[in-house]
VOFI-956235 format. One record per residue: residue in one letter; x, y, z of N, C-alpha, C in turn. Coordinates in steps of 0.1 Angstrom, whole numbers, padded with zeros to 4 digits, always signed. Each point is the difference from the previous one (the first is absolute). Example, Ala and Ser with C-alpha at 12.3 -4.5 7.8 and 13.67 -1.06 7.14 Angstrom:
% VOFI-956235
A+0132-0057+0078-0009+0012+0000+0009+0012+0000/S-0004+0011-0007+0009+0011+0000-0008+0011+0008/
% end
This chain:
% VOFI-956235
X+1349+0933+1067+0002+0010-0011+0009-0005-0011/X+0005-0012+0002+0009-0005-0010-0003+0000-0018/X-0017-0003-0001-0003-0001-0010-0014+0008-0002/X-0004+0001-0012-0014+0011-0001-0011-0007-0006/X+0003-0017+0001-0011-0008-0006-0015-0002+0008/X+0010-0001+0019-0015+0001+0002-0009+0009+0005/X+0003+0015+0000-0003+0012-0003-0011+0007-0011/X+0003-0014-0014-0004+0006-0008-0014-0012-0005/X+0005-0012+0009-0008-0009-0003-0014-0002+0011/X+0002+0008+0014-0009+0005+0008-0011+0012-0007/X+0010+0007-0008-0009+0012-0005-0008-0007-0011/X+0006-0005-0004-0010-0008-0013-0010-0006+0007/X+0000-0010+0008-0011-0004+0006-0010+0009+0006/X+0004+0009+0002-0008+0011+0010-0008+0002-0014/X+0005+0007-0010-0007+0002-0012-0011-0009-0002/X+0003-0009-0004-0010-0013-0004-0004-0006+0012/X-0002+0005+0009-0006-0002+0014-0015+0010-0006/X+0002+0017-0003-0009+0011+0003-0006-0008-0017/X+0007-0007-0005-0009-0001-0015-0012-0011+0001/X+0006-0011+0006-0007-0011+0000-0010-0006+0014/X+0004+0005+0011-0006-0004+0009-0021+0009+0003/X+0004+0018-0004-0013+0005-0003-0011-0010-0005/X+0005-0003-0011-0007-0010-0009-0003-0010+0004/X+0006-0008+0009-0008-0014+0011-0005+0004+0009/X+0005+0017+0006-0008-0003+0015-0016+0008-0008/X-0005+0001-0014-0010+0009-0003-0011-0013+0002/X+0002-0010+0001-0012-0010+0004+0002-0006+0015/X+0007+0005+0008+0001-0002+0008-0003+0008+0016/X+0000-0005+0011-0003+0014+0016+0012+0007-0003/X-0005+0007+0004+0014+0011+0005+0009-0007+0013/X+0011-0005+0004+0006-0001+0014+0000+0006+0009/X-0005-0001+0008+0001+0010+0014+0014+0000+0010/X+0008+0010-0003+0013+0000+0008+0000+0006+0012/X-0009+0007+0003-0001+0008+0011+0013-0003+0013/X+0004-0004+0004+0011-0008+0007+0016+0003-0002/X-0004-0004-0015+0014-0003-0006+0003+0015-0004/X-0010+0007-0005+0008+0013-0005+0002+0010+0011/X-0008-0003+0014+0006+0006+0007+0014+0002+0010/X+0003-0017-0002+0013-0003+0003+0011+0002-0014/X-0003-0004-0009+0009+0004-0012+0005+0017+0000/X-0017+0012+0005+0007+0014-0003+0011+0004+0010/X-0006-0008+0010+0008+0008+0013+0017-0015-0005/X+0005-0007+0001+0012-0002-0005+0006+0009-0015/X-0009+0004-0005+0006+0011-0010+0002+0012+0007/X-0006+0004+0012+0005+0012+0005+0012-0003+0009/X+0001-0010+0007+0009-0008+0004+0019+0002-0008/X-0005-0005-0011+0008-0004-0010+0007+0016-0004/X-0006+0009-0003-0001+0014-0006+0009+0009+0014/X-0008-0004+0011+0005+0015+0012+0018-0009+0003/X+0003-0014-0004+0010-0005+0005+0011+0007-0013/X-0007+0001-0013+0008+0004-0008+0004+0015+0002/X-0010+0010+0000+0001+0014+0002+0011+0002+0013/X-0001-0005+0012+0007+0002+0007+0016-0005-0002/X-0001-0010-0004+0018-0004-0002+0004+0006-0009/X-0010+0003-0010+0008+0016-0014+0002+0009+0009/X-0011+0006+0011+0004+0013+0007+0013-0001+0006/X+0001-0010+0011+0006+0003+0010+0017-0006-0005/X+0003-0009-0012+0011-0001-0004+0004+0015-0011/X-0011+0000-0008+0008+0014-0009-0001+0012+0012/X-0006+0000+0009+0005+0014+0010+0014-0006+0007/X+0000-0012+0009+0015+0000+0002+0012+0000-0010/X-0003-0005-0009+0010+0003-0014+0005+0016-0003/X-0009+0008+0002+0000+0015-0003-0007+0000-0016/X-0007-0010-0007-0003+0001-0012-0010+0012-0005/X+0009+0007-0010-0005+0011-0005-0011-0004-0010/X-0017+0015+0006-0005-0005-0008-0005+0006-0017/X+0012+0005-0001+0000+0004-0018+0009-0007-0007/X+0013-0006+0009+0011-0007-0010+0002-0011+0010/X+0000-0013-0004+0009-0007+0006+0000-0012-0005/X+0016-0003-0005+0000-0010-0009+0000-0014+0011/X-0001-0013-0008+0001-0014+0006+0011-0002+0001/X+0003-0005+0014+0012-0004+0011-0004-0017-0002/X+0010-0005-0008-0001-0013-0003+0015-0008+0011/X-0005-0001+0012+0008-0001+0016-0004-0008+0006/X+0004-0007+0008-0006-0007+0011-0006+0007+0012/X+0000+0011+0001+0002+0009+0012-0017-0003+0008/X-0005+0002+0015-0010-0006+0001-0009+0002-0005/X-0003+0014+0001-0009+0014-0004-0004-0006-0010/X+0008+0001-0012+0003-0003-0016-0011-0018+0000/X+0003-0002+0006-0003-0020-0003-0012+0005+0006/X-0002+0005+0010-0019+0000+0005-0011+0006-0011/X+0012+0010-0005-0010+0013-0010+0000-0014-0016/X+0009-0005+0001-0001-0012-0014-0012-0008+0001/X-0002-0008+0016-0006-0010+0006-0013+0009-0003/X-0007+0008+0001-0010+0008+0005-0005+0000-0012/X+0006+0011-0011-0003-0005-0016-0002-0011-0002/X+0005-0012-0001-0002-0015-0001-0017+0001+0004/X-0001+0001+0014-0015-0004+0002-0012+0011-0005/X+0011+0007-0005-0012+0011-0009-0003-0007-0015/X+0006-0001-0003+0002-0008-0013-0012-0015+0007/X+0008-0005+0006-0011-0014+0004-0017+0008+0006/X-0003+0014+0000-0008-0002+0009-0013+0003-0016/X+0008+0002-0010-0007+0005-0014-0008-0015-0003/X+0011-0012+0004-0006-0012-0006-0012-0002+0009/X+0001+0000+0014-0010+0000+0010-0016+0013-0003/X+0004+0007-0005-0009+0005-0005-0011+0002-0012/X+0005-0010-0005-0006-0006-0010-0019-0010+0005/X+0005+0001+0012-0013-0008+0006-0008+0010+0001/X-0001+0013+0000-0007+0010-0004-0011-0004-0007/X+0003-0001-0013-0004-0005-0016-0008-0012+0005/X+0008-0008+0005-0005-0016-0003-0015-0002+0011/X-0001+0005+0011-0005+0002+0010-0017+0006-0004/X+0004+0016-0007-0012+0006-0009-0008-0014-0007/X+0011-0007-0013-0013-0006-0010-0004-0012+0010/X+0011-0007+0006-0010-0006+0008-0013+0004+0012/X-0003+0006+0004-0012+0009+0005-0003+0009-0012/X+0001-0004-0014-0009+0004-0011-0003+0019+0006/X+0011+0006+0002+0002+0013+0000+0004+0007-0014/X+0000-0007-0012+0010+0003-0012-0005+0016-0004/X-0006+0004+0007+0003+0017-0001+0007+0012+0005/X+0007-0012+0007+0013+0007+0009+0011-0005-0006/X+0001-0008-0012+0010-0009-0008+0001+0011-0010/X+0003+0014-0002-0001+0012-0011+0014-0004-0004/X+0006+0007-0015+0009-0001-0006+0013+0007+0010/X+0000+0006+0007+0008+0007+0008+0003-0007+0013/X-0012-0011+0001+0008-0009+0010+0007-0009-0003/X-0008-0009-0009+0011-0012-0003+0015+0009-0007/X+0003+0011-0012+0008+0006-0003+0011+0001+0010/X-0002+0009+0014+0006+0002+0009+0007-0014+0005/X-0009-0008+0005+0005-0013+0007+0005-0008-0008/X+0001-0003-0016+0005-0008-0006+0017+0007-0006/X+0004+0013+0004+0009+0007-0002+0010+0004+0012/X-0011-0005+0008+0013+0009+0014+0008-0013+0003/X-0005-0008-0001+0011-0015+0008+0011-0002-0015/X+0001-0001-0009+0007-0003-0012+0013+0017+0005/X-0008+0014-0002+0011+0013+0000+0003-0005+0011/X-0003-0001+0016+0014+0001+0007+0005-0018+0004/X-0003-0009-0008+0014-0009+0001+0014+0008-0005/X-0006+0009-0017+0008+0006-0003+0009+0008+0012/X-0004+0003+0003+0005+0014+0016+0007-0011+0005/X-0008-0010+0007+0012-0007+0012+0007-0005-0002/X-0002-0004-0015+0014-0008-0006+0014+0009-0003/X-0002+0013-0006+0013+0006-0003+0001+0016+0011/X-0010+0003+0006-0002+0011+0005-0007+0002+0013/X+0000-0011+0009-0002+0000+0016+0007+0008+0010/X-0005+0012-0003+0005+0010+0008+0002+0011-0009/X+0008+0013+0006+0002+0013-0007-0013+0005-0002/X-0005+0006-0012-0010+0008-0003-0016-0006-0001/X+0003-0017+0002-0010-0005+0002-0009-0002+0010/X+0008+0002+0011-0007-0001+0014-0013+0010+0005/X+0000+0011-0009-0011+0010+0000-0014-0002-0002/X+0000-0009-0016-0014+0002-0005-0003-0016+0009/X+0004-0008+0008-0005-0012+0004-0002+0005+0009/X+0006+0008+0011-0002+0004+0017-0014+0007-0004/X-0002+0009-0010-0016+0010+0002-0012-0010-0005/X+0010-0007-0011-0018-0011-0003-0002-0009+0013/X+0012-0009+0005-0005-0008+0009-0003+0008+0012/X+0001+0011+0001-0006+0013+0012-0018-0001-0003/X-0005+0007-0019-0012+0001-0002-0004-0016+0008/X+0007-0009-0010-0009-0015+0003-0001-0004+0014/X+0003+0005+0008-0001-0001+0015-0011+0007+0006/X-0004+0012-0010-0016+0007+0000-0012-0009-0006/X+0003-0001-0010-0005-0007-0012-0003-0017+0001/X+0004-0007+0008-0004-0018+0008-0008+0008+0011/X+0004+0009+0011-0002+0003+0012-0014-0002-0004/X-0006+0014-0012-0010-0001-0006-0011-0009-0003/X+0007-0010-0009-0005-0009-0007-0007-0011+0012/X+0010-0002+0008+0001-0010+0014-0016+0008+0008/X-0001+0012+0000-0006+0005+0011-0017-0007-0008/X-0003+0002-0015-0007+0000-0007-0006-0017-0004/X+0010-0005+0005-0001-0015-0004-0010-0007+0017/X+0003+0007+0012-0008-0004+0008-0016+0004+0002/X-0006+0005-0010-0014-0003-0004-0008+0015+0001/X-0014+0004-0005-0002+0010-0004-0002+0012+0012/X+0004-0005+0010-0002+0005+0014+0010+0013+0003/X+0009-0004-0009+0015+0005+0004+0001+0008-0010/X-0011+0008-0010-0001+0003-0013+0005+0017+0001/X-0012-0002+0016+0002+0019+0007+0014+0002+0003/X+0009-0010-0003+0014+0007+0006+0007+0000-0010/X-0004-0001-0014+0007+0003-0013-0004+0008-0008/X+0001+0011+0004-0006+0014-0008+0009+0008-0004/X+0013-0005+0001+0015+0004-0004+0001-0002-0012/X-0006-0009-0008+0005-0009-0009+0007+0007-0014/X-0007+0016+0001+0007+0006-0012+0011+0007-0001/X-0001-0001+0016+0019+0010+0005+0012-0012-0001/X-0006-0012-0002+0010-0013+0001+0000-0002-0016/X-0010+0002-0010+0006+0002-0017+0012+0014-0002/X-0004+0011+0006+0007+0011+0002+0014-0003+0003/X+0001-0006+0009+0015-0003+0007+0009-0008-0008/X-0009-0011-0008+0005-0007-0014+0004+0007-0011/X-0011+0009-0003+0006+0009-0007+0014+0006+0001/X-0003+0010+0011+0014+0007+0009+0008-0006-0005/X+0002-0013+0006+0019-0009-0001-0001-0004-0014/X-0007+0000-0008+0006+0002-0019+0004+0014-0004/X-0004+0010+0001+0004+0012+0001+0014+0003+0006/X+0002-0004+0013+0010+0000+0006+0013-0004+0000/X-0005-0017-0006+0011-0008-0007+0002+0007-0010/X-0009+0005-0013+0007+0008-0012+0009+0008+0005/X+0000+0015+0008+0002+0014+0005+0019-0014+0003/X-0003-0009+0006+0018-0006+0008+0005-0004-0010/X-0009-0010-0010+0011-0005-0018+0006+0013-0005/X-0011+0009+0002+0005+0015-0014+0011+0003+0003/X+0003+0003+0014+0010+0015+0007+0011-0015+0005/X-0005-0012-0003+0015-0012+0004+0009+0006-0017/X-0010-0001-0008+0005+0001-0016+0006+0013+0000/X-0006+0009+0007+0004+0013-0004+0014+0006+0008/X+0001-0009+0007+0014+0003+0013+0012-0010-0011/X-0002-0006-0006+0006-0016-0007+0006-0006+0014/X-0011-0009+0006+0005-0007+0011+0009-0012-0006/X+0006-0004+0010+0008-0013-0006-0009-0015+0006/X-0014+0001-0012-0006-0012-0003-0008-0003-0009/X-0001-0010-0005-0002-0011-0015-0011+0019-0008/X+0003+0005-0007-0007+0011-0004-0015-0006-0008/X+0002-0014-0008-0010-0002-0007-0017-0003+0010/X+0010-0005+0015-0011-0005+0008-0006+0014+0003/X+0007+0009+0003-0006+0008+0002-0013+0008-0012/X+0004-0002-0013-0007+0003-0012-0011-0010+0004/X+0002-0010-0001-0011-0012+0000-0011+0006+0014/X+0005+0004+0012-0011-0003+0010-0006+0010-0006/X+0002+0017-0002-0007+0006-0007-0011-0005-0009/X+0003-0006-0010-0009-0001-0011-0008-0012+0007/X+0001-0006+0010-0007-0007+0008-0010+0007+0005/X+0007+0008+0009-0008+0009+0016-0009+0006-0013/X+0002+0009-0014-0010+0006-0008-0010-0012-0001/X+0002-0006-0008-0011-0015+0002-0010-0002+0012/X+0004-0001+0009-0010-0002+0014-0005+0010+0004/X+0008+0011+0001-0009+0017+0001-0014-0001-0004/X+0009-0003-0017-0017+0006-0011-0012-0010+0008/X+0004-0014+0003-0009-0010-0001-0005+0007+0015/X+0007+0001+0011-0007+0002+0014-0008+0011-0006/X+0003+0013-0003-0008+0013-0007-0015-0003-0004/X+0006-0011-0010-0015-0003-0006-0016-0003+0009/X+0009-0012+0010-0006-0003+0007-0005+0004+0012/X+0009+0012+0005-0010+0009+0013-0011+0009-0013/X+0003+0004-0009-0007+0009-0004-0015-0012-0003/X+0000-0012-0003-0010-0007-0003-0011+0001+0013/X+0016-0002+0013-0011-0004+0012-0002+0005+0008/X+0002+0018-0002-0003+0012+0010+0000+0006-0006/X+0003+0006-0010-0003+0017-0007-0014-0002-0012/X+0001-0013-0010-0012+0000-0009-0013-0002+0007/X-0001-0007+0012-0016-0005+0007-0001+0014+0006/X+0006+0010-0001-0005+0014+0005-0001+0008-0007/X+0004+0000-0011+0002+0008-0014-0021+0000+0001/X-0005-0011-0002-0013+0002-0008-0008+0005+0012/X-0010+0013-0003-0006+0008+0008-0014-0008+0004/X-0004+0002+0011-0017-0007+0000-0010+0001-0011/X+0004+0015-0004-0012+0000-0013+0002-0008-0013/X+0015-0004+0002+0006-0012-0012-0006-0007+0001/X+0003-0009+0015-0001-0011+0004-0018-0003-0001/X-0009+0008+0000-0014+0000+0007-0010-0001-0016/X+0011+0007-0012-0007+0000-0016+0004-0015-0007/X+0015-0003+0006+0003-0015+0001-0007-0014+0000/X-0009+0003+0017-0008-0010+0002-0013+0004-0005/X-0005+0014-0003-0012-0002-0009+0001-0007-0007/X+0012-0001-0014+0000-0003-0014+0001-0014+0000/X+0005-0004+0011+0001-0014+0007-0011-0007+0006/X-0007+0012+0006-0018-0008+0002-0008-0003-0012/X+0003+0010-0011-0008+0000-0012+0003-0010-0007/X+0012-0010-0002+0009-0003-0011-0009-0015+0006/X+0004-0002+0016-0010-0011+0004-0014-0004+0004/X-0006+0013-0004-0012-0003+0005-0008-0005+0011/X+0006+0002+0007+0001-0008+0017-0003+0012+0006/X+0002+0011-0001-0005+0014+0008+0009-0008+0015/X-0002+0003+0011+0007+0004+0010+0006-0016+0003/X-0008-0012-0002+0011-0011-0001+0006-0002-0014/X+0005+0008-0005+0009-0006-0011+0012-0002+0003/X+0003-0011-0003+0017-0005+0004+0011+0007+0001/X-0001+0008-0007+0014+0013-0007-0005+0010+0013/X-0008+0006+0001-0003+0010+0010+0004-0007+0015/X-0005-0008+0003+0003-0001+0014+0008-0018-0002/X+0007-0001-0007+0008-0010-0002+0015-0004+0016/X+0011-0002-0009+0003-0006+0011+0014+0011+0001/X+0006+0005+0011+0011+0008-0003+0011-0006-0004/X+0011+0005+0000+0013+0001-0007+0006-0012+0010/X+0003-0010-0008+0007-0014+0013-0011-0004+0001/X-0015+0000+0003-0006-0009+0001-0004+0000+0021/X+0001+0012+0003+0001+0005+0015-0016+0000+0002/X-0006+0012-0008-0013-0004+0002-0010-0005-0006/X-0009-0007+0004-0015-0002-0009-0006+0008-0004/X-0009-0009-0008-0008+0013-0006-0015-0002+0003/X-0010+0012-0003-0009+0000+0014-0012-0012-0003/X+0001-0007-0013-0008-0009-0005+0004-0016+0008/X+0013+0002+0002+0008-0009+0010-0004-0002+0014/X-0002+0015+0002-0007+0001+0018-0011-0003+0003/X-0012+0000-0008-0010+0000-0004-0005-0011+0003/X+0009-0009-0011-0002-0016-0001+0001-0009+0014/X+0014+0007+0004+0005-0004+0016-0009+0002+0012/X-0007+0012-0001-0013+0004+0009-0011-0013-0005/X-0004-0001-0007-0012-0007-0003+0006-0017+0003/X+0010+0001+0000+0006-0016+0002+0000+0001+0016/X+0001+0012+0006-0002-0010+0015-0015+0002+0006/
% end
């Protein structure tokens, strides 16, 4: 923590990592990690339940209050575990970065949305800030509930990475964006009422996570509404004048591409696909 060069020079690369590599692997296979990301998710849950717990069980023996409690800059053990614990929260932002890197390589770059790289290129840089002047006190909160979600959220990811078999046991998936949501909501409701008690810590940090936590809100918001509320919005009679105008437009009547094309991700075929596959055996 001595210096913030290489903090800042990891994030840079992560940047020009998501800029430049899309663009080589677009002539290229996709990687198959199948292996690796399922040992990578489960050490991020690893990494995460080791954090959540030493936040818990040091700020409960501490007695740390959770509307005020300023930073105890002590040796004391409690104090150095709850510092140590931050530390690997902060390190576990940089480790998470393989998120990102992991997608373009398996040419997933539709899971690369502005709100991911955003997130991941911002969280490792704000809490060096935290571990460096503020490891401990009022900090210990918003890392124990994220690294709590992210212990859902790898569990997840991990369960999904061992192949399409395991697909029936991920039908949670929008109560686990929900719970993301929750702990930005939650963290705002702890900055407001720390501001509004005047706790005794850094007040601007506390301004800043706000206008942060607003930023990630709107972007998560955007995105459940993209990927559960709009695909239900449009009614069958939408959906059914849709693909007429789309049968018409191609002229293909019942094999036209647009009508029975390929779904959203590229999950299914389309029936001109099937067709072809029948006749080929």
């Amino acid at each position: 923590m001595q210096g913030y060069a290489p903090t800042l020079i990891i994030t840079a690369l992560y940047l020009l990592f998501v800029w430049v590599v899309p663009k080589i692997m677009e002539s290229r296979e996709a990687i198959k990690l199948k292996y690796t990301l399922v040992i990578y998710n489960f050490v991020c849950v690893l990494i995460n339940l080791h954090i959540c717990t030493e936040l818990f069980i040091s700020s409960t023996a501490l007695g740390y209050s959770y509307s005020c409690q300023p930073v105890s800059y002590t040796y004391d053990h409690y104090e150095m575990r709850i510092a140590k614990a931050l530390w690997w929260f902060y390190f576990s932002k940089c480790v998470e970065m393989l998120d990102t890197v992991f997608f373009i390589l398996r040419k997933k770059n539709n899971q690369v949305s502005f709100l991911h790289v955003y997130h991941h290129a911002t969280m490792f840089p704000i809490w060096y800030i935290g571990v460096k002047w503020v490891a401990g006190g009022q900090s210990f909160f918003g890392a124990m509930i994220n690294s709590f979600i992210h212990v859902i959220m790898y569990t997840y990811y991990g369960v999904a990475a061992l192949g399409p078999e395991y697909q029936k046991y991920l039908w949670w998936k929008r109560y686990l964006t929900r719970l993301q949501l929750l702990q930005f909501f939650v963290g705002l409701v702890y900055a407001s009422q720390s501001i509004y008690v005047e706790c005794d810590y850094p007040v601007w940090m506390e301004w800043s996570g706000i206008v942060y936590g607003f930023t990630i809100i709107a972007l998560f918001v955007n995105f459940y509404v993209q990927a559960y509320i709009k695909p239900k919005s449009s009614s069958p009679a939408a959906a059914h004048g849709k693909r007429e105008q789309e049968d018409k437009r191609t002229k293909g009547g019942a094999n036209g591409s647009s009508a029975n094309g390929h779904v959203k991700n590229g999950n299914v075929k389309g029936l001109d696909e099937k067709e072809e596959s029948k006749k080929g055996k």
